[in-house]
PLY file of the C-alpha trace (Angstrom):
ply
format ascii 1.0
element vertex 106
property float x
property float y
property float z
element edge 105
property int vertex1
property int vertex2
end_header
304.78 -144.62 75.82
307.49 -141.81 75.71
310.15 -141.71 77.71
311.80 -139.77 80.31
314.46 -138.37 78.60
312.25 -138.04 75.54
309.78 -136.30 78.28
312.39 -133.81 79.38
313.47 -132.91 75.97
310.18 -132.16 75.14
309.85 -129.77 78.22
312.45 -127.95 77.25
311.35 -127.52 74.13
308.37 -126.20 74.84
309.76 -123.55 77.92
311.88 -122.43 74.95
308.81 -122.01 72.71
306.69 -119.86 75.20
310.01 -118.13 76.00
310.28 -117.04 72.15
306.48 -115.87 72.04
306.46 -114.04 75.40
309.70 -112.58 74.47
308.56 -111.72 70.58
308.80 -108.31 69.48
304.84 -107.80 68.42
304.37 -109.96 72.60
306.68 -107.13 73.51
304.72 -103.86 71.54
301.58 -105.31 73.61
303.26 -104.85 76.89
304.30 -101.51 76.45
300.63 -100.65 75.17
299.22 -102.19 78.64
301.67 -100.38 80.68
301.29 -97.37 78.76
297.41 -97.24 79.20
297.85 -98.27 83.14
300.48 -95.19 83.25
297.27 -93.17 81.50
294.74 -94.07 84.12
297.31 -93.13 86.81
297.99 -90.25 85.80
294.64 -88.78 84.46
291.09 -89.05 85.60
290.08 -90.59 82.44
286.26 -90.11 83.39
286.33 -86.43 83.64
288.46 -86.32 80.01
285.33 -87.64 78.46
282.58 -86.02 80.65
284.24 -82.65 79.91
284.82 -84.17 75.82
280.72 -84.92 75.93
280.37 -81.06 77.03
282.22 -79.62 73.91
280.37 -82.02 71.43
281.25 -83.67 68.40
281.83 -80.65 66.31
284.93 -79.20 68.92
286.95 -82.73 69.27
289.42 -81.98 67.58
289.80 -78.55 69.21
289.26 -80.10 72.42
291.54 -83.66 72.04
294.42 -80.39 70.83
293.91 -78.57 74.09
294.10 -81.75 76.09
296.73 -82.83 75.32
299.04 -79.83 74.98
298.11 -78.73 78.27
298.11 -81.72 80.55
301.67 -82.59 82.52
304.95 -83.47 80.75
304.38 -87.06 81.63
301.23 -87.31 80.34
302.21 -86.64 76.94
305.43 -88.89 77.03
303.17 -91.54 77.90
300.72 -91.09 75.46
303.14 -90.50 72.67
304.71 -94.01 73.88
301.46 -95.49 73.62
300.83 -93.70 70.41
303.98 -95.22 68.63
303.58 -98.82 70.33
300.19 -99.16 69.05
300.54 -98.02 65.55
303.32 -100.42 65.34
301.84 -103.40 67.09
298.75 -102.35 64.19
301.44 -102.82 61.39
302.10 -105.67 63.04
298.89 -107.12 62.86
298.33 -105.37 59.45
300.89 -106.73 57.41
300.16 -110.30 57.36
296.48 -109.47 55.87
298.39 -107.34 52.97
301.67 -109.70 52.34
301.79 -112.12 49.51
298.76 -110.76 47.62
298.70 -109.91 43.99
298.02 -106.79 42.51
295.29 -107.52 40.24
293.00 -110.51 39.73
0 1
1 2
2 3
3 4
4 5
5 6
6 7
7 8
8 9
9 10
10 11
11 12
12 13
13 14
14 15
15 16
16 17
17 18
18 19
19 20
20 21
21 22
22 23
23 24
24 25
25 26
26 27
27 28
28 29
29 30
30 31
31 32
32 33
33 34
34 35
35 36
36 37
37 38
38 39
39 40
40 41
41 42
42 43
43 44
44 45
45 46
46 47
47 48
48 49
49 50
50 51
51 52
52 53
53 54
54 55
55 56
56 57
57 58
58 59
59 60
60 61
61 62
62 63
63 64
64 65
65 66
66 67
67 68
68 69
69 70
70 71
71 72
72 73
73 74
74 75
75 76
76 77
77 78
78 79
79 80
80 81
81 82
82 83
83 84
84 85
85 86
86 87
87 88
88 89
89 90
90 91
91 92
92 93
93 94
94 95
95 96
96 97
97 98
98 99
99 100
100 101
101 102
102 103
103 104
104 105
């Protein structure tokens, strides 16, 4: 049997723990990648993007992703540059673990 101040400790401990992961910096990368793809599908009718991407084909997407993107609104690019950066660091993030620690040959 534990008790109460033993109980109250450990609450505290653990708000601080969640606190720390919520608050971490890869928890933090995620959250801008949500609110950057919410900002996306505010701002752009994501549906027509790829029924007008299907049209061109596979051999103009790069010609066609180019176009899109240089000629959509101001905001449109901030936010997908934002998203761009978060999510290529939130993939180090994830990345580096996999690759740390490992020898160079066998």
């Amino acid at each position: 049997m534990t008790s109460k101040i033993e109980q109250q400790v450990m609450a505290g401990v653990g708000v601080v723990y969640a606190t720390r992961q919520l608050t971490s910096a890869t928890a933090l990368k995620l959250y801008v990648c949500a609110a950057s793809l919410y900002g996306l599908v505010q701002l752009v009718w994501v549906h027509r993007v790829f029924e007008n991407w299907a049209n061109v084909g596979l051999s103009g997407s790069l010609q066609f992703v180019a176009a899109a993107v240089l000629n959509t609104h101001t905001a449109v690019q901030l936010t997908l540059m934002v998203l761009l950066f978060a999510a290529a660091s939130l993939l180090l993030d994830l990345v580096r673990p996999l690759t740390a620690n490992r020898p160079l040959s066998y």
